[in-house]
C-alpha positions in Angstrom: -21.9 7.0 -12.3 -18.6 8.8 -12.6 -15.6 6.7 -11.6 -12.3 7.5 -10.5 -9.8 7.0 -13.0 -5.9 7.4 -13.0 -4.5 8.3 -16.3 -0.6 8.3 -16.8 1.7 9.8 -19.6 5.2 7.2 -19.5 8.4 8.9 -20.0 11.9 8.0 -19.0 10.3 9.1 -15.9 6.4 8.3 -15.0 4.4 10.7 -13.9 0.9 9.6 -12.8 -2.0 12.3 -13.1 -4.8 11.5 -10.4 -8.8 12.0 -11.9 -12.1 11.4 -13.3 -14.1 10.7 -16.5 -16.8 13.3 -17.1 -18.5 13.8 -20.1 -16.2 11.3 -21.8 -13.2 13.5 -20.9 -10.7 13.1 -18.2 -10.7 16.1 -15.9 -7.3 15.8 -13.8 -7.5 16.2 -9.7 -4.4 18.9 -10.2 -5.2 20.8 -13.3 -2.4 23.3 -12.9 0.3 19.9 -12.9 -1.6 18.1 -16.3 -0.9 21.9 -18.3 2.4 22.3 -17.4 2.9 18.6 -18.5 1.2 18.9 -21.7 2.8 22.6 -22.0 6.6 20.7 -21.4 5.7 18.0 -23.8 4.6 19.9 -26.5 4.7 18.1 -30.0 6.0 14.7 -28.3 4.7 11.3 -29.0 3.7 10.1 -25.3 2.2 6.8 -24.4 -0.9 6.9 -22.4 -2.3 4.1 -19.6 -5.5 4.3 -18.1 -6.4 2.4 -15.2 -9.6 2.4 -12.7 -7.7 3.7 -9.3 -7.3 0.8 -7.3 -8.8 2.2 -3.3 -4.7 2.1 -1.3 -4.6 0.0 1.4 -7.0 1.3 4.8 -6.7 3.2 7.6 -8.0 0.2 9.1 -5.7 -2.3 7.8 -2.4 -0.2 8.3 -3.6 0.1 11.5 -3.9 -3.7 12.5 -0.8 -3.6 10.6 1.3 -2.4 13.2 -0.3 -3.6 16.2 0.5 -7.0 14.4 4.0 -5.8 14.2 3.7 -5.1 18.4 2.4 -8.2 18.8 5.1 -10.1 17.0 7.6 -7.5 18.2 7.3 -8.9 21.5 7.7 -12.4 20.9 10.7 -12.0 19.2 12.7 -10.1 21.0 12.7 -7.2 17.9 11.6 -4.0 16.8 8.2 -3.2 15.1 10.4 -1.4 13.1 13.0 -4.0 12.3 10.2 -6.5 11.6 8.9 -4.2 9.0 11.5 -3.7 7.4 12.4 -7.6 7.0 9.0 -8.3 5.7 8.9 -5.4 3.2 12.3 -7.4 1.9 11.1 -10.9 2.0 7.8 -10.5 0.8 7.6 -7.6 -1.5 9.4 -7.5 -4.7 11.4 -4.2 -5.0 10.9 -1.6 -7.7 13.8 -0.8 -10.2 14.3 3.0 -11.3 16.6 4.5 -13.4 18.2 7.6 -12.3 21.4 9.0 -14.1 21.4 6.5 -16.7 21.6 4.0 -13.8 19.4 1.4 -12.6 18.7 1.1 -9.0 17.2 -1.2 -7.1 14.7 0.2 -4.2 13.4 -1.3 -1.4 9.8 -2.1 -1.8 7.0 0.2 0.2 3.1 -1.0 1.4 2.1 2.4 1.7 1.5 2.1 -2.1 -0.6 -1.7 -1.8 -4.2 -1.7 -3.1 -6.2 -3.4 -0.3 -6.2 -6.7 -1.8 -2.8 -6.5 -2.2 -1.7 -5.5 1.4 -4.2 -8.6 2.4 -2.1 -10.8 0.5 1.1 -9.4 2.5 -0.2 -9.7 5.6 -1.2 -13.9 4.7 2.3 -14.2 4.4 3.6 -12.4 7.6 1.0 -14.5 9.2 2.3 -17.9 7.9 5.7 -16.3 9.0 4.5 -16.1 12.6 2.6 -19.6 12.2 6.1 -21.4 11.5 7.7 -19.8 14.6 4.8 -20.7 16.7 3.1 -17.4 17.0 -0.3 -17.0 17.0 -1.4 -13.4 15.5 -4.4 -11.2 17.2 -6.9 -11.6 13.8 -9.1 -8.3 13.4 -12.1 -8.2 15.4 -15.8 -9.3 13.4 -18.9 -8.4 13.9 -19.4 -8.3 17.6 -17.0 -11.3 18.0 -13.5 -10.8 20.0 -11.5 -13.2 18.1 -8.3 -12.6 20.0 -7.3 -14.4 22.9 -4.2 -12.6 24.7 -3.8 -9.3 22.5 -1.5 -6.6 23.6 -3.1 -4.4 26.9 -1.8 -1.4 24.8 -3.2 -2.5 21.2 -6.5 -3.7 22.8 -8.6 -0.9 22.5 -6.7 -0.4 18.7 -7.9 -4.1 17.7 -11.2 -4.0 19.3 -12.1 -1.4 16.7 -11.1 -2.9 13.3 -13.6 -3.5 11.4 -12.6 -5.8 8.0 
């Protein structure tokens, strides 16, 4: 079985090259972008990680994501929005880049969590709710509603996850 593999050439910069192992040699998604790479980096030493991709968080889950964020939006008088953003800042770390010969600090993103990973976040903005009183719609299961008041408009939305 051929598996998905990311391989990644660290510079100041990283750049990330997306592929797969065949034949016991990687064979890179964008062939065109791995040339030019190696074409630019001619004769430098480069340091090279290989990871198995890790499958980004799901369609599924961002979607219950956000009707989460409804849901709590309207208990609390704030913005899906506004929520996410606050739990992006409270419960992810943020990245650091240097740019310029700076170092920056940037707000962290879930659009790159692994599924386990955005899981893990959304324990926590669970918990969150939990100590304000607020009891989150959980993802339908089976054939088993397991939410007792959700939204009217993110009813049809919930009734179709599938975790």
């Amino acid at each position: 079985m051929v598996e998905r593999i990311i391989i990644a050439y660290l510079t100041d910069n990283m750049t990330l090259f997306y592929g797969k192992s065949k034949e016991l040699k990687f064979v890179p998604d964008n062939q065109k972008a791995w040339l030019d790479y190696l074409e630019i980096n001619e004769g430098k030493r480069l340091v090279v990680k290989i990871d198995l991709e890790k499958g980004i968080r799901s369609h599924n889950q961002n979607s219950y994501y956000w009707c989460v964020l409804e849901y709590f939006a309207n208990h609390t008088g704030h913005t899906s929005q506004e929520l996410h953003s606050l739990f992006k800042r409270i419960f992810l770390p943020p990245k650091f880049q240097t740019i310029l010969g700076r170092e920056i600090k940037l707000p962290a993103t879930t659009t790159t969590l692994n599924k386990s990973e955005f899981a893990e976040y959304m324990l926590k903005i669970n918990a969150e709710a939990g100590q304000l009183g607020i009891i989150l719609p959980q993802p339908e299961r089976g054939n088993e509603k397991n939410i007792e008041q959700p939204l009217e408009s993110s009813e049809e939305m919930l009734s179709k996850q599938q975790f």
